[in-house]
C-alpha positions in Angstrom: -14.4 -17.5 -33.0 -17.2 -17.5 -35.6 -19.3 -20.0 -33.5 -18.7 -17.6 -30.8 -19.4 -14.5 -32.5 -22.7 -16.2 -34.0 -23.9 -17.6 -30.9 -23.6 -14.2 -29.0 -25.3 -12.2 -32.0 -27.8 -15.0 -31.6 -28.6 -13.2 -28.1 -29.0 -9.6 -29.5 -32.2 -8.0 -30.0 -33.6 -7.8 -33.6 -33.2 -4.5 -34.9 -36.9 -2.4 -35.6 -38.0 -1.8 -39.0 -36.6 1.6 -38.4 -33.0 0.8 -37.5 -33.2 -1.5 -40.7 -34.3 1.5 -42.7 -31.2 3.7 -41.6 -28.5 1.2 -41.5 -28.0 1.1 -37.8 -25.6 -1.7 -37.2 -27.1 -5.8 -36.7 -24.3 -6.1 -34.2 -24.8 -4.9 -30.3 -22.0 -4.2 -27.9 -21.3 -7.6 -26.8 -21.0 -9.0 -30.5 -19.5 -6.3 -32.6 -15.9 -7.0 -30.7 -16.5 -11.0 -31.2 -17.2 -10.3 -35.0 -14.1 -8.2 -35.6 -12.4 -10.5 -34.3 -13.7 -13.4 -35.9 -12.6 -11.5 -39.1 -9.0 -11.1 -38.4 -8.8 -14.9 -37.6 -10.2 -15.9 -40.7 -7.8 -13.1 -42.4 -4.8 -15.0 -40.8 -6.1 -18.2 -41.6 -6.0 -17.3 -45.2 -2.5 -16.4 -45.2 -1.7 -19.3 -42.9 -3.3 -21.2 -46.6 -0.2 -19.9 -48.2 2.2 -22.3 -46.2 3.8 -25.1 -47.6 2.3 -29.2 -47.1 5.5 -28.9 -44.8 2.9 -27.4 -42.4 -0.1 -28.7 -40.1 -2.2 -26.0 -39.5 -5.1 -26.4 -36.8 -8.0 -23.1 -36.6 -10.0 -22.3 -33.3 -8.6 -25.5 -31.4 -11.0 -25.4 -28.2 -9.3 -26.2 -25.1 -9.4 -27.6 -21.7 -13.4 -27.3 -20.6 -14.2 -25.6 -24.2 -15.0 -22.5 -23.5 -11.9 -20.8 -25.0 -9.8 -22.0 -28.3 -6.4 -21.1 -29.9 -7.2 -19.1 -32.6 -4.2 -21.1 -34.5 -1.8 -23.8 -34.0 0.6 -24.2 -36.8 3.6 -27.3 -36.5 6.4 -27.3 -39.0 10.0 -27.6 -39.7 10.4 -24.1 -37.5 8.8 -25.6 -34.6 5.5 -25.4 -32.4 3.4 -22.4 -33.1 0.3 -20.9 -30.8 -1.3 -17.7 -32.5 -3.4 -15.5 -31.0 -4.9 -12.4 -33.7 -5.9 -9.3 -32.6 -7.7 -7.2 -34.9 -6.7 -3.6 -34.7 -7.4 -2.3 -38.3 -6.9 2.0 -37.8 -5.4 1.8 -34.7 -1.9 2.9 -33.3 -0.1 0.3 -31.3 3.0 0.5 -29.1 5.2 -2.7 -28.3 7.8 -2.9 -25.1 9.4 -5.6 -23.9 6.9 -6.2 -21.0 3.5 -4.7 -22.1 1.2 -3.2 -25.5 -0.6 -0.4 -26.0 -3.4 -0.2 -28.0 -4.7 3.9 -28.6 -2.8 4.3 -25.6 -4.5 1.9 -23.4 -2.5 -1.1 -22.1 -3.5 -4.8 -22.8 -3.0 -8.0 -21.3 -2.0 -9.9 -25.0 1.2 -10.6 -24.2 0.3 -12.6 -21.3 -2.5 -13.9 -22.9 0.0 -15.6 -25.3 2.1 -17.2 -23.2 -0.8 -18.7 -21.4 -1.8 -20.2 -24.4 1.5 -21.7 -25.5 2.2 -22.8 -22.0 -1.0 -24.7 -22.1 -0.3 -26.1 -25.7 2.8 -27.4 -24.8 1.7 -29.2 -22.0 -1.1 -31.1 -23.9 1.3 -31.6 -26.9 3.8 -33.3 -24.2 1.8 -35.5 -22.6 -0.5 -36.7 -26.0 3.4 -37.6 -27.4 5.3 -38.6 -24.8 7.9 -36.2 -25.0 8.8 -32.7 -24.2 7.4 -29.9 -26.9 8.4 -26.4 -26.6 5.4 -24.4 -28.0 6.2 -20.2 -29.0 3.5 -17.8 -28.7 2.9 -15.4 -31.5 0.8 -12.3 -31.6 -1.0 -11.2 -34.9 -1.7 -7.9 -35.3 -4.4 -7.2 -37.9 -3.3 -3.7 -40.1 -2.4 -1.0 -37.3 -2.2 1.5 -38.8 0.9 2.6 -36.8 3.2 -0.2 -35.1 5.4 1.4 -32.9 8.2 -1.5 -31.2 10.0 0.1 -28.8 11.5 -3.7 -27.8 10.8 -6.8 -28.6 9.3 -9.4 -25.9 12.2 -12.2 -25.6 9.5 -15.3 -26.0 6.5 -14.0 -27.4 6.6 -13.4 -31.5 4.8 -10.1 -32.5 4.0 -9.8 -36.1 1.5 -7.8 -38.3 -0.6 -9.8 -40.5 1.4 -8.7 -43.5 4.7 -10.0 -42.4 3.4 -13.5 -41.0 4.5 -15.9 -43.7 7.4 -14.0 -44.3 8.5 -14.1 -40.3 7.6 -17.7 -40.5 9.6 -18.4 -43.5 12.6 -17.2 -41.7 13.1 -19.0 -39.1 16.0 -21.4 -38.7 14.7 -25.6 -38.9 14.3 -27.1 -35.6 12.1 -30.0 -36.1 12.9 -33.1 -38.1 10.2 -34.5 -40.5 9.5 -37.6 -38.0 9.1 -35.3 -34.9 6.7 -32.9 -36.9 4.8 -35.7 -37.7 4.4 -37.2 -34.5 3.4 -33.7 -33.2 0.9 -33.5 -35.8 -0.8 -36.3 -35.3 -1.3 -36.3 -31.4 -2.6 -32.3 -32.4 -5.0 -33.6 -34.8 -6.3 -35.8 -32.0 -9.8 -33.5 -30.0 -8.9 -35.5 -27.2 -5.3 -33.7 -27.2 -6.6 -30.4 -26.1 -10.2 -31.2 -24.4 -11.2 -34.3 -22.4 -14.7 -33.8 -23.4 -14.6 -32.7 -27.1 -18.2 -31.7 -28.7 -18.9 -32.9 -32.2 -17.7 -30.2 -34.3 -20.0 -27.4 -36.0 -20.9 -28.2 -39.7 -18.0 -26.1 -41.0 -19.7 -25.6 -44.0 -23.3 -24.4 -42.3 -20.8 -22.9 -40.0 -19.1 -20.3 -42.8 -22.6 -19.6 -44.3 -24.2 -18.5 -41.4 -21.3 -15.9 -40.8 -20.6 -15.3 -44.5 -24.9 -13.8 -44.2 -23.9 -12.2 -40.9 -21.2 -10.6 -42.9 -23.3 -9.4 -45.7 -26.1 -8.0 -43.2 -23.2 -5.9 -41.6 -22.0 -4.6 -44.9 -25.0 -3.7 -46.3 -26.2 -1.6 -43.3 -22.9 0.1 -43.6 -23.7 0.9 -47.0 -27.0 2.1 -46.1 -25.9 4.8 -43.8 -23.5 5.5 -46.4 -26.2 6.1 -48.4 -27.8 8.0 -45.7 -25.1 10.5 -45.3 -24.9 11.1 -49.0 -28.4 11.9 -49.2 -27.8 14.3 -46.2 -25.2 16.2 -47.2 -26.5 16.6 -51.2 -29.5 17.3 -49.5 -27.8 20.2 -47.4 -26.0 21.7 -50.4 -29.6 21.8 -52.8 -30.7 23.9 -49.6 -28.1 26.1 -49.6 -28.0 26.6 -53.4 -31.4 27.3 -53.3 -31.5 29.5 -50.8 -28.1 30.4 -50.4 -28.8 34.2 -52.4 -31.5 35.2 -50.8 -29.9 34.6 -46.8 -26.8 36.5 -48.2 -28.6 39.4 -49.7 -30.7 39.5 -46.4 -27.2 39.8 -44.3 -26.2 42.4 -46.6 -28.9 44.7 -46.0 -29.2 43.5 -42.4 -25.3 45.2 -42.2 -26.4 48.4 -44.5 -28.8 49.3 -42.8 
């Protein structure tokens, strides 16, 4: 997701000396929901870097033509693992059995998920030889309320903070020689995409969106700024001439 993010901010229009000056954002419409999200997979991805070496875990596997990835595939003694991270930090979300809501508003995720796991384990299967039952699992990046009215039978949902611990728990299902069979067909690029491109320079690849970053957080602290200066600003104008208007009221209503 941060090639994607980075190639779509690429496309947006430098910002005027102006916008610089005030903080306005460095991100437009079409690459502020890319960078959020870009963020939360590289939160998860952290946490994933708790696991133990029991684990294989793969990051923004690109699939079938390469225009979309998995934002996560993690193989281990619990099984087959496709995660897909949504980032709703400050928002209120709603879980049922068949749909979420998100501010109120519903979202396709949970379908979404299953796609991808349906579509992992049929690559897994044929690069091994063997059936390979693949559970989706949605990441929710701090709600700030998580409401779960039921539970979706096949598809995991978890919030960032319980991940490893949701993990952890479940019950062994894999045996180490299976897991490592799995693990190597999924390390394979030909496993998920016929026609893999040579993979971005991870390293050039995190510094470019590590400056990205920065640029975002220092307009934010520039309008920050701005604000301040506004509102101390306000209050030196109404200490100054705060007396004077309210003496002027008072004999506006005495008179």
């Amino acid at each position: 997701m941060m090639a994607e993010t980075l190639r779509i901010h690429d496309g947006d229009p430098p910002r005027s000396w102006w916008r610089r000056l005030v903080g306005s954002s460095p991100l437009s419409a079409d690459s502020r929901p890319w960078f959020q999200g870009a963020l939360g997979e590289i939160a998860v991805g952290q946490i994933l870097g708790r696991l133990g070496p029991e684990w294989t875990v793969l990051h923004a596997v690109p699939v079938g033509a390469g225009v979309s990835d998995i934002d996560h595939v993690l193989i281990g003694p619990a099984g087959v693992f496709t995660l897909n991270t949504k980032n709703h930090a400050g928002s209120d979300v709603w879980v049922g059995e068949r749909a979420i809501l998100v501010g109120g508003h519903k979202q396709h995720y949970l379908l979404h998920a299953r796609h991808e796991a349906a579509r992992a384990g049929r690559r897994l299967s044929a690069a091994v030889g063997e059936p390979v039952s693949v559970t989706p699992v949605l990441v929710l990046i701090e709600p700030r309320k998580l409401t779960i009215k039921q539970r979706p039978a096949d598809v995991g949902v978890v919030t960032d903070r319980d991940l490893l611990r949701w993990l952890k728990r479940r019950r062994p299902v894999l045996a180490p020689e299976r897991i490592a069979r799995i693990a190597d067909a999924a390390m394979v690029p030909g496993t998920w995409h016929h026609h893999p491109a040579p993979p971005e320079d991870p390293v050039a690849l995190q510094e470019r969106f590590a400056e990205l970053k920065q640029t975002v957080r220092s307009a934010q602290r520039r309008r920050g700024l701005w604000g301040l200066g506004l509102i101390v600003g306000g209050g030196a104008v109404a200490v100054s001439y705060g007396a004077d208007l309210l003496a002027a009221l008072l004999n506006v209503g005495l008179s």
